[in-house]
C-alpha positions as CSV (number, residue, x, y, z in Angstrom):
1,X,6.8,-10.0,8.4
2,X,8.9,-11.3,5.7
3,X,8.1,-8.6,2.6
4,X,10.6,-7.1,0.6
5,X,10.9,-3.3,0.0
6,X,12.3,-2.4,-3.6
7,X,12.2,-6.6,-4.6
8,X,13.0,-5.7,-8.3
9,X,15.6,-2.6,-7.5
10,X,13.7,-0.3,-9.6
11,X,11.6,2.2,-7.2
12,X,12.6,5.2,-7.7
13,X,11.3,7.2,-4.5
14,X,13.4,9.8,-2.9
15,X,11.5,9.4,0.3
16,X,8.4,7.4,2.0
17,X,9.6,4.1,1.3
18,X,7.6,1.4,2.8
19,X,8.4,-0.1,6.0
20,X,7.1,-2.1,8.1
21,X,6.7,-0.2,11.7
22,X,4.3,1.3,14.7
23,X,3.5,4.6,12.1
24,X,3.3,8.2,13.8
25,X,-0.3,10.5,12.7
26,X,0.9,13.3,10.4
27,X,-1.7,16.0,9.7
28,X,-2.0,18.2,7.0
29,X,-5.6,19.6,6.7
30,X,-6.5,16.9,8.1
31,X,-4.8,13.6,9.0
32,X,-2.6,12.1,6.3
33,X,-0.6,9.1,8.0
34,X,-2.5,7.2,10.7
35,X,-0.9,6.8,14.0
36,X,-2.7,3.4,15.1
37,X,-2.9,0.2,13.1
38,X,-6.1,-1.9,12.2
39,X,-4.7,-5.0,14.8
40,X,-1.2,-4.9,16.9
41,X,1.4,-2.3,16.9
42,X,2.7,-2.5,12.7
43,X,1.3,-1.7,9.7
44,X,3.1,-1.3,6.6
45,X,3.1,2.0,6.1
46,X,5.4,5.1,3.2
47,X,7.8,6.5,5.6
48,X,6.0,5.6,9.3
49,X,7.8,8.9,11.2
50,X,5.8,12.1,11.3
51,X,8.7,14.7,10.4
52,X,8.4,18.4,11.9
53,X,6.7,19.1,9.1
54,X,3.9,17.0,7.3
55,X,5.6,16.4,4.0
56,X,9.6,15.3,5.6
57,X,8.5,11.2,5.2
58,X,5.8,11.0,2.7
59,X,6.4,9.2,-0.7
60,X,8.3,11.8,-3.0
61,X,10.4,11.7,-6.8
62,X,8.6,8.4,-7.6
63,X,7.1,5.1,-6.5
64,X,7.8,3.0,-3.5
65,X,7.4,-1.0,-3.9
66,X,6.5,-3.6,-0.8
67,X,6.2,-7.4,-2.0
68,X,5.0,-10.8,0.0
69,X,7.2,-13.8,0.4
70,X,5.9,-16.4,-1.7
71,X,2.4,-18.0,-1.3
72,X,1.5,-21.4,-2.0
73,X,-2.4,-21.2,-2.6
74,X,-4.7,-24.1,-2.8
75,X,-5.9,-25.4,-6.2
76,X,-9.6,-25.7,-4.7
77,X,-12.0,-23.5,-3.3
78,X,-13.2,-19.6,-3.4
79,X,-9.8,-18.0,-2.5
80,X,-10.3,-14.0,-0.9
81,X,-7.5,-11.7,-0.6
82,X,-8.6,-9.3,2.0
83,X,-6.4,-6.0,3.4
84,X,-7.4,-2.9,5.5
85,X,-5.6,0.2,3.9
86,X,-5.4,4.0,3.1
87,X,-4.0,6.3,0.3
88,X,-4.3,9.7,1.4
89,X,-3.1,13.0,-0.2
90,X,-3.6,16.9,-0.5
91,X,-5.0,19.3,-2.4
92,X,-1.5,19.2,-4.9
93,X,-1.7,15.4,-5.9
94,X,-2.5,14.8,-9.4
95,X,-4.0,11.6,-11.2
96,X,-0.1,10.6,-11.9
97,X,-0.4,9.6,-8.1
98,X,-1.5,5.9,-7.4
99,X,-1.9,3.6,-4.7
100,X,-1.7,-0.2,-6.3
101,X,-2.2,-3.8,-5.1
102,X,-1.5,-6.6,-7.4
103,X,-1.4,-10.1,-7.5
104,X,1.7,-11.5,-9.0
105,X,1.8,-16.0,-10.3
106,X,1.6,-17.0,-13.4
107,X,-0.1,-13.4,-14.5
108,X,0.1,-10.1,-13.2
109,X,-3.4,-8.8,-11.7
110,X,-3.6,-5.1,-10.5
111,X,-6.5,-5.7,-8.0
112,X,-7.1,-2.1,-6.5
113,X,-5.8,0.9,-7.7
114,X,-6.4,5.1,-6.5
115,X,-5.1,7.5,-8.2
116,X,-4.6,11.1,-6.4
117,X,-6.8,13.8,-7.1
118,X,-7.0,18.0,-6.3
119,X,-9.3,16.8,-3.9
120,X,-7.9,16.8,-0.3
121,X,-7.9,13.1,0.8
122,X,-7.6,12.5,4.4
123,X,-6.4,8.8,5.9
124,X,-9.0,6.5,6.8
125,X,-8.7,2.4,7.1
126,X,-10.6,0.9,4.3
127,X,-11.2,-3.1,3.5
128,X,-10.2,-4.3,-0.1
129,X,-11.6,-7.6,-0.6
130,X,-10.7,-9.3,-3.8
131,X,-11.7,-13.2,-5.4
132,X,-8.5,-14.8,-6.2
133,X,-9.5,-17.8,-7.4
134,X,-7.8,-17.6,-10.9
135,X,-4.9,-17.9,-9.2
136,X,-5.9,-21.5,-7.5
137,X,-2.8,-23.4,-7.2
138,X,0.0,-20.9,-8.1
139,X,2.5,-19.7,-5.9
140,X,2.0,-16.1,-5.5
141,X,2.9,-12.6,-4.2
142,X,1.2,-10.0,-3.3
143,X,2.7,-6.5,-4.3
144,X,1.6,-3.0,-3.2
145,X,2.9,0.3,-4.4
146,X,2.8,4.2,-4.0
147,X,3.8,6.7,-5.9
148,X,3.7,10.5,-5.9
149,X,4.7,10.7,-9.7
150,X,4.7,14.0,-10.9
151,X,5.1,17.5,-9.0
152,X,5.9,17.1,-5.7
153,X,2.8,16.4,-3.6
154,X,1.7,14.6,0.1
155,X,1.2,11.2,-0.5
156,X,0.8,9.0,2.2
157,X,0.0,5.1,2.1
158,X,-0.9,2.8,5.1
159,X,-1.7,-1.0,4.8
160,X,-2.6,-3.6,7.3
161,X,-4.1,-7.6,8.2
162,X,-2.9,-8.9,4.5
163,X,-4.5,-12.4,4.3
164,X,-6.2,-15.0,1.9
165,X,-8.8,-17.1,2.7
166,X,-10.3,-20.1,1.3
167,X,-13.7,-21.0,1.0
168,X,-14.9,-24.3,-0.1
């Protein structure tokens, strides 16, 4: 709980914002938004109701922002950012399309990124796993987007269990 949709007022996504919420499947040759979370009931998820059709709540006209209250990290230790998550799409995405997770402190770190393809991409939960440590004793946020930025296309985005570990 606590992240911010649109934190800087600049998304510019006419639908599919993210929103935190028990998401319903949609399926498109193939499954596009997942129905069930990694753990619990919510995932953040680009528009988490399926629509009669498969395109009514996916991500369209732009990108779609989600940010992390503030987090203190510790100045010692290995520090992991780990996240389950998806970026699915159809055959009319286009590299223009992205799912992104950055790291916002001091710096700004873009830690994952997809871009779309022509390929037909169907929703499955996959673990990002990124070493933090440059950011040891910052206060952080963590910042995800989605975008379907060019011709209209089915764009979905799902994340879930969003933590940071430290290691000695």
């Amino acid at each position: 709980t606590g992240w911010t949709t649109n934190p800087a007022g600049t998304d510019t996504a006419t639908t599919g914002a993210w929103e935190r919420g028990d998401p319903e499947t949609t399926t498109s040759s193939g499954t596009k938004q997942l129905g069930t979370t990694v753990s619990g009931t919510n995932d953040l998820v680009t528009g988490r109701l399926a629509g009669a059709a498969a395109g009514d709540f996916d991500v369209d006209g732009g990108t779609t922002t989600v940010r992390s209250p503030a987090i203190t990290l510790p100045s010692t230790g290995t520090l992991t950012l780990s996240f389950s998550y998806y970026f699915a799409h159809g055959t009319n995405s286009s590299s223009a399309d992205f799912f992104r997770v950055k790291v916002i402190g001091s710096t700004t770190s873009t830690v994952l990124e997809e871009l779309g393809s022509t390929l037909n991409d169907d929703a499955a939960w996959a673990t990002g796993s990124v070493n933090i440590t440059s950011f040891a004793g910052q206060t952080v946020r963590i910042q995800i987007e989605a975008a379907d930025a060019s011709t209209a296309s089915l764009v979905e985005a799902g994340v879930d269990d969003v933590k940071i570990v430290q290691q000695p």
